[in-house]
C-alpha positions as CSV (number, residue, x, y, z in Angstrom):
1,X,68.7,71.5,125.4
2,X,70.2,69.9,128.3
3,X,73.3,68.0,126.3
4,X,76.0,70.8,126.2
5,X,76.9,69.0,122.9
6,X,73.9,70.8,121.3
7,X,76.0,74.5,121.4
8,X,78.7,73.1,119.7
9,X,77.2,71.0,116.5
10,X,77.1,72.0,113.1
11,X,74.2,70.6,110.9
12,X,75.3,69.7,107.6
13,X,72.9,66.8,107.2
14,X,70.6,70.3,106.5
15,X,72.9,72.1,104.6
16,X,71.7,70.7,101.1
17,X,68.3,72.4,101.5
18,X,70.0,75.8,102.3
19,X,70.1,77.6,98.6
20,X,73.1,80.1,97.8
21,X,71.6,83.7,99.3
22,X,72.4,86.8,100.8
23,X,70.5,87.2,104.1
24,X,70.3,84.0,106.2
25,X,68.7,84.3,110.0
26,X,69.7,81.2,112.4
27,X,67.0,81.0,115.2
28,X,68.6,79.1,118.1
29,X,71.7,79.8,116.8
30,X,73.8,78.9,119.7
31,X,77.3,79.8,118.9
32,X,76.8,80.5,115.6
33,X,78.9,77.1,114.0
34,X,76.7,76.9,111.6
35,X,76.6,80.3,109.8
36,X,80.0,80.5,110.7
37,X,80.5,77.3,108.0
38,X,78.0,78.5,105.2
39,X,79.6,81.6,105.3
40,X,83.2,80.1,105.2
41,X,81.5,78.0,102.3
42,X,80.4,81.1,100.4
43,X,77.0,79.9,101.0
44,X,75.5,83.2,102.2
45,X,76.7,86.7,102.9
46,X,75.3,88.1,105.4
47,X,74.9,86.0,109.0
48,X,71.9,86.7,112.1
49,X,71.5,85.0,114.9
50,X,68.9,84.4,117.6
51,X,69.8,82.7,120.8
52,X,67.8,82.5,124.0
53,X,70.8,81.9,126.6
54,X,72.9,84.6,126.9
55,X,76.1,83.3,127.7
56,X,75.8,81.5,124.8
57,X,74.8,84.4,122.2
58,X,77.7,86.3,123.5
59,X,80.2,83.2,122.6
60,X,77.8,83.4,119.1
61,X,79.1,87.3,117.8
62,X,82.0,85.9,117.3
63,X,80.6,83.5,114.8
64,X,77.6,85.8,113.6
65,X,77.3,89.0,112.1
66,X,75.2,90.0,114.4
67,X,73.5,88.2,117.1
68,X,70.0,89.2,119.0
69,X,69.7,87.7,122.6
70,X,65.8,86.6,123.0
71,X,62.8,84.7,122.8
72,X,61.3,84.4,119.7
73,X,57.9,83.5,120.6
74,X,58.0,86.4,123.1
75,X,59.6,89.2,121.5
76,X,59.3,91.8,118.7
77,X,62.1,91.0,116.0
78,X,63.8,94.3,114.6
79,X,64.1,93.3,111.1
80,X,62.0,94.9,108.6
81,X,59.6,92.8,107.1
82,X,60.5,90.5,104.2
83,X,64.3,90.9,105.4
84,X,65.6,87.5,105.2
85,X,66.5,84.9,102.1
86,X,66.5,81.7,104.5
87,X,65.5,81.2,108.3
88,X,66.5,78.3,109.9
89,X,64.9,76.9,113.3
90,X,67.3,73.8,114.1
91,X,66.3,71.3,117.0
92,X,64.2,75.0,118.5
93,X,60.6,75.3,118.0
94,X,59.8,72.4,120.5
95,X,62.0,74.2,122.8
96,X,59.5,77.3,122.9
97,X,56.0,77.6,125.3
98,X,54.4,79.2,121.7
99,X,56.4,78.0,118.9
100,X,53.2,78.5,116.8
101,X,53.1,82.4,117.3
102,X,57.3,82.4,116.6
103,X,56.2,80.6,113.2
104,X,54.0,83.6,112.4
105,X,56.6,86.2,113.5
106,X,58.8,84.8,111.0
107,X,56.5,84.6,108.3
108,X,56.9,88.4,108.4
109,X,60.5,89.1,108.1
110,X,60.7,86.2,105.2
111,X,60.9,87.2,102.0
112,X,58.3,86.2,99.6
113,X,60.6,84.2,97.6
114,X,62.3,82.7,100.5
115,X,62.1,79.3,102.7
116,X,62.2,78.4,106.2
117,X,64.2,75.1,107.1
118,X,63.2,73.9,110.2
119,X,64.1,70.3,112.5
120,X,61.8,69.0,115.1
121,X,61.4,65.7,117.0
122,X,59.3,63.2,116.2
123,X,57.0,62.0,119.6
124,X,55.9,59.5,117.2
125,X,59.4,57.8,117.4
126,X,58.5,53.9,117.6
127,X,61.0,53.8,121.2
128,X,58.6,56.6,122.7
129,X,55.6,54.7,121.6
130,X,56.8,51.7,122.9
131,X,57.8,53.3,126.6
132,X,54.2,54.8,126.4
133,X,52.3,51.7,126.0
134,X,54.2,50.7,129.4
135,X,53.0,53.5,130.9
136,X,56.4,55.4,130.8
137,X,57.1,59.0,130.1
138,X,60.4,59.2,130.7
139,X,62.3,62.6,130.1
140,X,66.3,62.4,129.0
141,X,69.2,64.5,128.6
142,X,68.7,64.8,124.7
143,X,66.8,63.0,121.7
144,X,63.0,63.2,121.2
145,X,62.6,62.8,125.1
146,X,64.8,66.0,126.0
147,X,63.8,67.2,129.6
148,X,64.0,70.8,128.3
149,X,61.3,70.3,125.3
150,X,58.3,72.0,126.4
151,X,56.0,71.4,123.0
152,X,55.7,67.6,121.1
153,X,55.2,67.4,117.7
154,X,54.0,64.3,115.0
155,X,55.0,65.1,111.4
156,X,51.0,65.9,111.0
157,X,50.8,68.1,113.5
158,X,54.3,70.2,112.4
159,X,52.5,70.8,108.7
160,X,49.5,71.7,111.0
161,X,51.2,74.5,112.5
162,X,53.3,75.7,109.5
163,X,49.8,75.8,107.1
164,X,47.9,77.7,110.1
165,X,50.2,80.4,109.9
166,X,50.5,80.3,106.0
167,X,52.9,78.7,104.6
168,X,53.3,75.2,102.1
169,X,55.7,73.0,102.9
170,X,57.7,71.8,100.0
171,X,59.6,69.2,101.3
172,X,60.2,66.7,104.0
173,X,62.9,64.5,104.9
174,X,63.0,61.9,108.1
175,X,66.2,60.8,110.0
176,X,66.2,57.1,110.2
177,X,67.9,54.4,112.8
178,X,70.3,52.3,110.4
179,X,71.4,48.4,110.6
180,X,70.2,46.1,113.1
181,X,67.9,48.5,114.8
182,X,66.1,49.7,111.5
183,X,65.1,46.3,111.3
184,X,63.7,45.8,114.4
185,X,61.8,48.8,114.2
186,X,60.4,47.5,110.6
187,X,59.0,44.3,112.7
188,X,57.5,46.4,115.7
189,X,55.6,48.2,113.4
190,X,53.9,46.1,111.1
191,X,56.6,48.1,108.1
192,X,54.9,51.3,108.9
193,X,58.6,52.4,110.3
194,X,58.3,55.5,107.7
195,X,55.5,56.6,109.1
196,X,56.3,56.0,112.8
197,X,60.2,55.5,113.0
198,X,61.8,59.1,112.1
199,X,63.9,61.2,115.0
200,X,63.1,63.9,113.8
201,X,62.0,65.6,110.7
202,X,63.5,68.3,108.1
203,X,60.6,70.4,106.7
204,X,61.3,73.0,103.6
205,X,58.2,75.2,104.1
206,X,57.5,78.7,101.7
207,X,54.9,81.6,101.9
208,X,51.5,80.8,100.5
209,X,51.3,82.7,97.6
210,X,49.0,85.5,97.7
């Protein structure tokens, strides 16, 4: 994430899908606002972290019980397996080269009982659409667009990758535009703007049951 805004924001627009639980892992943490809150809140008891950028899981421990510097996708995670209550991937998965092998990794340490709350851009976003049927790519410092995303994801293709590696999803929740621009997004697609139109979406996923 290129916006230095992105260290520094806590997500309580997700915090209503977080149950009440005792181990809670943060994937992307940054500096650990987050955890630090639900904690505070009495939401969760005890607080991990993952963060890829160093300098930033360093500022993290001091928000974190305990904080693990590295790439998901890449390296071997030393919890034991069905470790954790909830896992949350935040704005991160698109961030990775192999998101879909740091979904499996996951699956391992979650418990069977447990969910995995994730949020991830929408390339379907009617503005990127509309900038590709000009013939424009055009990457930003944040949004869908983000010069730093390396994977792109529709809300099909996010339940793809989550049911591959064996899990349901249980719920899903889009961010909107509001007002005057929810409107013109209801005319530039035909009303299909709740299909096409999200940001990003929140997806509540669980283990298949065996």
């Amino acid at each position: 994430m290129s916006d230095p805004q992105y260290y520094t924001v806590v997500r309580k627009e997700v915090f209503q899908f977080i149950p009440e639980c005792d181990t809670i892992l943060d994937v992307g943490c940054a500096t650990g606002l987050n955890l630090k809150v639900l904690k505070e809140m009495g939401r969760c008891k005890q607080t991990y972290g993952i963060e890829y950028v160093e300098e930033v899981a360093k500022q993290a421990q001091q928000n974190i019980d305990n904080v693990l510097c590295a790439d998901v996708s890449a390296a071997d995670l030393p919890y034991p397996d069905k470790f954790f209550d909830v896992i949350l991937c935040l704005d991160v998965l698109e961030h990775m080269e192999n998101p879909w092998r740091a979904v499996e990794k996951l699956k391992r340490v979650l418990k069977d009982d447990g969910v995995l709350i994730a949020s991830i851009p929408n390339i379907a976003y009617i503005p990127v659409i509309i900038k590709l049927i000009f013939r424009r790519f055009d990457y930003e410092d944040s949004g869908v667009m983000d010069r730093t995303h390396l994977r792109f994801f529709t809300l099909r293709s996010m339940k793809q990758m989550f049911q591959n590696a064996g899990f349901i999803v249980t719920k899903v929740k889009g961010t909107y535009m509001l007002g005057w621009k929810l409107f013109l997004q209801f005319l530039f697609t035909f009303g299909l703007g709740i299909f096409l139109g999200a940001l990003q979406y929140i997806l509540v996923v669980k283990k298949q049951p065996k």
